[in-house]
C-alpha positions in Angstrom: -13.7 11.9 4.8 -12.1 13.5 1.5 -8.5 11.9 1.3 -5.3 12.9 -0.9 -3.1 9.9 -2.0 0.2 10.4 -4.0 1.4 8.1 -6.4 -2.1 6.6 -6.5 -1.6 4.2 -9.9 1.4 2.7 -8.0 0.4 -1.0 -6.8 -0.4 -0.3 -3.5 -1.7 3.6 -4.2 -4.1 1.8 -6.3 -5.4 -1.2 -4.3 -5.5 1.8 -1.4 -7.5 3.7 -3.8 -9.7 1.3 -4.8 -10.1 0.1 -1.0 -10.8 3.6 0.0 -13.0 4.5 -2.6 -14.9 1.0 -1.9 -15.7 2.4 1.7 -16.9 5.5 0.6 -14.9 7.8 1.0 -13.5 11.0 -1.2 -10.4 10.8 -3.0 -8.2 13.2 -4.7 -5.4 11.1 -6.5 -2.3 12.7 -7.8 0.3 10.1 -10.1 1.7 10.4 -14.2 0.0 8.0 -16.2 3.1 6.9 -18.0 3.2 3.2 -18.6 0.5 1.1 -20.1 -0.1 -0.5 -16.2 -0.9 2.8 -14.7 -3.3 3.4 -17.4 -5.3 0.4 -17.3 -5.1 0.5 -13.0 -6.5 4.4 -13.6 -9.1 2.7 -16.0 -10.6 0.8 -12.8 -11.0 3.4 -10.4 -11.0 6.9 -12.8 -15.0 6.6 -13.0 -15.8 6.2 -9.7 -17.9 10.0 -8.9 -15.2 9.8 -5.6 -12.1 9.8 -7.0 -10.5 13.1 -8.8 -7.4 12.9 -10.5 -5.2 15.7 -10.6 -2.3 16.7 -12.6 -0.5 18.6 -9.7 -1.4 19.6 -6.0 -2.0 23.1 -6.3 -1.4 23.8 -2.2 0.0 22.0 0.7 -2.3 23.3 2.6 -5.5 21.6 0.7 -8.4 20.9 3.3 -7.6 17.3 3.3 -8.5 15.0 6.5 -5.8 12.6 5.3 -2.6 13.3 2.7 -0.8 9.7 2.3 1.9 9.6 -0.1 3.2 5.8 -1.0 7.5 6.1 -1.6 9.6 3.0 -2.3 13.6 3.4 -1.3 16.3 1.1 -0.5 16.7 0.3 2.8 19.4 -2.7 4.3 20.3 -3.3 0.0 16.2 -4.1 -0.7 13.5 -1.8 -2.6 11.0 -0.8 0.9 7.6 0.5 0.3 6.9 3.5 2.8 3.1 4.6 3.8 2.8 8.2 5.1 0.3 9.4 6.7 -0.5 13.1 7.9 -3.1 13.3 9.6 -4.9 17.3 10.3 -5.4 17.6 13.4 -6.8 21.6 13.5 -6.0 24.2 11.2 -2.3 24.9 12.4 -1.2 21.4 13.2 -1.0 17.8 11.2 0.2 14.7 12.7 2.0 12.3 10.3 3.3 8.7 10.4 5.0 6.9 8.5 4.8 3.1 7.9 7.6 0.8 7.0 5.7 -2.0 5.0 6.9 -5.4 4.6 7.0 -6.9 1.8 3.5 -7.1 0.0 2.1 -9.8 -2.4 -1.1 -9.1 -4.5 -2.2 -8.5 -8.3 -0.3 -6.1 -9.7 2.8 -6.4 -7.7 5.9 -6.1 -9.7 7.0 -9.5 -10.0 8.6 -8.6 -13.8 11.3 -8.3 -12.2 12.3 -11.5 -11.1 14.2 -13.8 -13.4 13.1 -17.1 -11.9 9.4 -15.7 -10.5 8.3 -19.6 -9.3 11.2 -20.1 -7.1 11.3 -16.9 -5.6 7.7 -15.9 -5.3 7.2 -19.4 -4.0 9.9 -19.9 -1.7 10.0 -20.5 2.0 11.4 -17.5 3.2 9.5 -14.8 0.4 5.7 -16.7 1.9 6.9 -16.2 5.5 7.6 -12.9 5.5 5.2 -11.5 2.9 2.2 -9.9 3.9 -1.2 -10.2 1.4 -2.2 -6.5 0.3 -6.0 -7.2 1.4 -4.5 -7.5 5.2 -2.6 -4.5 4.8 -5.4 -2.3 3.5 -7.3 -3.5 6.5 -5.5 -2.3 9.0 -4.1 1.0 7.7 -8.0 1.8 7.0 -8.2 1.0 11.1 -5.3 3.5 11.4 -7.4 5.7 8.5 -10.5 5.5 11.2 -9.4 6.7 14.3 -8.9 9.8 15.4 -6.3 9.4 18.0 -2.3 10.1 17.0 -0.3 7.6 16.0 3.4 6.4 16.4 5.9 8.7 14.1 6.8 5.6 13.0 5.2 1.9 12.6 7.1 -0.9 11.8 4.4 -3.0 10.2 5.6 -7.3 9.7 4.3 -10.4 9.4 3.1 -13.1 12.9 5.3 -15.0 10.9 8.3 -13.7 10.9 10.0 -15.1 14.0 13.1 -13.4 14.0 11.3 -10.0 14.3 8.4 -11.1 16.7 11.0 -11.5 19.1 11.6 -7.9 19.4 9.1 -6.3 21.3 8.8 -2.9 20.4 6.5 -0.3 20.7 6.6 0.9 17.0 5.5 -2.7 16.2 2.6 -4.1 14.7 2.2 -7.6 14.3 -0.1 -8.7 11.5 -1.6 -12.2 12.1 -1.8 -14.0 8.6 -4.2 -16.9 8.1 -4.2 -17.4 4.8 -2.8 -20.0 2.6 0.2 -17.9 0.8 0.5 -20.6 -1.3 -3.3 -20.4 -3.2 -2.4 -17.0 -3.2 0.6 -16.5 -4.9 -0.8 -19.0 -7.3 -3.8 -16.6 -8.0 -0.9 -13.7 -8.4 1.0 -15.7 -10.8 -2.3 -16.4 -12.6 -3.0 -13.1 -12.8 0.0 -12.2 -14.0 0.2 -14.6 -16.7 -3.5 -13.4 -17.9 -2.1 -9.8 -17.7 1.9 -10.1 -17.9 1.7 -7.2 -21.0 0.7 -4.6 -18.3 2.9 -5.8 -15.6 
């Protein structure tokens, strides 16, 4: 399966990457290595024989089995991360989706931005919601597998979360979480500390 994936040296473009590549697959990344981050995150995946970076995308209309193209916005006054995938169906026709992610925790994320990172990173609410990037990446490669259409939009959030498990929508996806989101933001604030200059 040869993939395209825009904005591939952002934090999740590159654990998606790195995923993808890891399964075998073909990838054609498009991002600007512009901060020192991006160009020690291109460093770990740039000589793998599967992955291509490119400076531009030439055509639209590449012969790619998958384009996803990682955004982040504000929605409801906070920074989402958006997934979307398009999907080509036959030559004339692509299907895309787009997934509202919740909020992610793994290395690299960009926790520079909080003043007090050990009370927020570690607080009640941030660990119930949150949603470990190694989940994610397992399900969106399901999504990445199968060849059926999916949902316009998926709403993608954490067993956890209570107040959302109660609606029961269709564009829903609830992620069971079983690990200790404790041990793993203290890995991610290791990690950080070891690498802070990049973050």
């Amino acid at each position: 399966m040869k993939i395209f994936i825009e904005n591939c040296f952002d934090w999740v473009g590159f654990h998606l990457t790195n995923y993808l590549l890891e399964k075998g697959m073909r990838v054609d990344g498009l991002d600007q290595i512009d901060t020192k981050k991006k160009e020690h995150l291109s460093m770990y995946i740039g000589r793998n024989d599967r992955f291509t970076l490119l400076e531009e995308r030439n055509n639209e209309e590449d012969d790619y089995d998958l384009t996803i193209k990682i955004t982040e916005q504000m929605k409801n006054n906070r920074n989402n991360t958006f997934v979307s995938i398009s999907r080509r169906k036959d030559s004339m026709k692509t299907n895309r989706s787009v997934i509202d992610v919740p909020k992610l925790i793994g290395e690299w994320m960009p926790i520079d931005l909080f003043n007090d990172k050990e009370k927020i990173l570690k607080s009640e609410q941030f660990l119930k919601n949150a949603i470990h990037i190694e989940d994610f990446l397992a399900v969106v490669y399901q999504w990445i597998k199968m060849d059926s259409l999916m949902p316009k939009t998926i709403n993608l959030i954490s067993s956890k979360d209570e107040i959302r498990m109660s609606m029961k929508l269709e564009n829903y996806v609830y992620l069971r979480d079983n690990r200790s989101k404790e041990k793993d933001m203290d890995k991610i604030l290791s990690h950080y500390e070891q690498y802070k200059f990049l973050y």
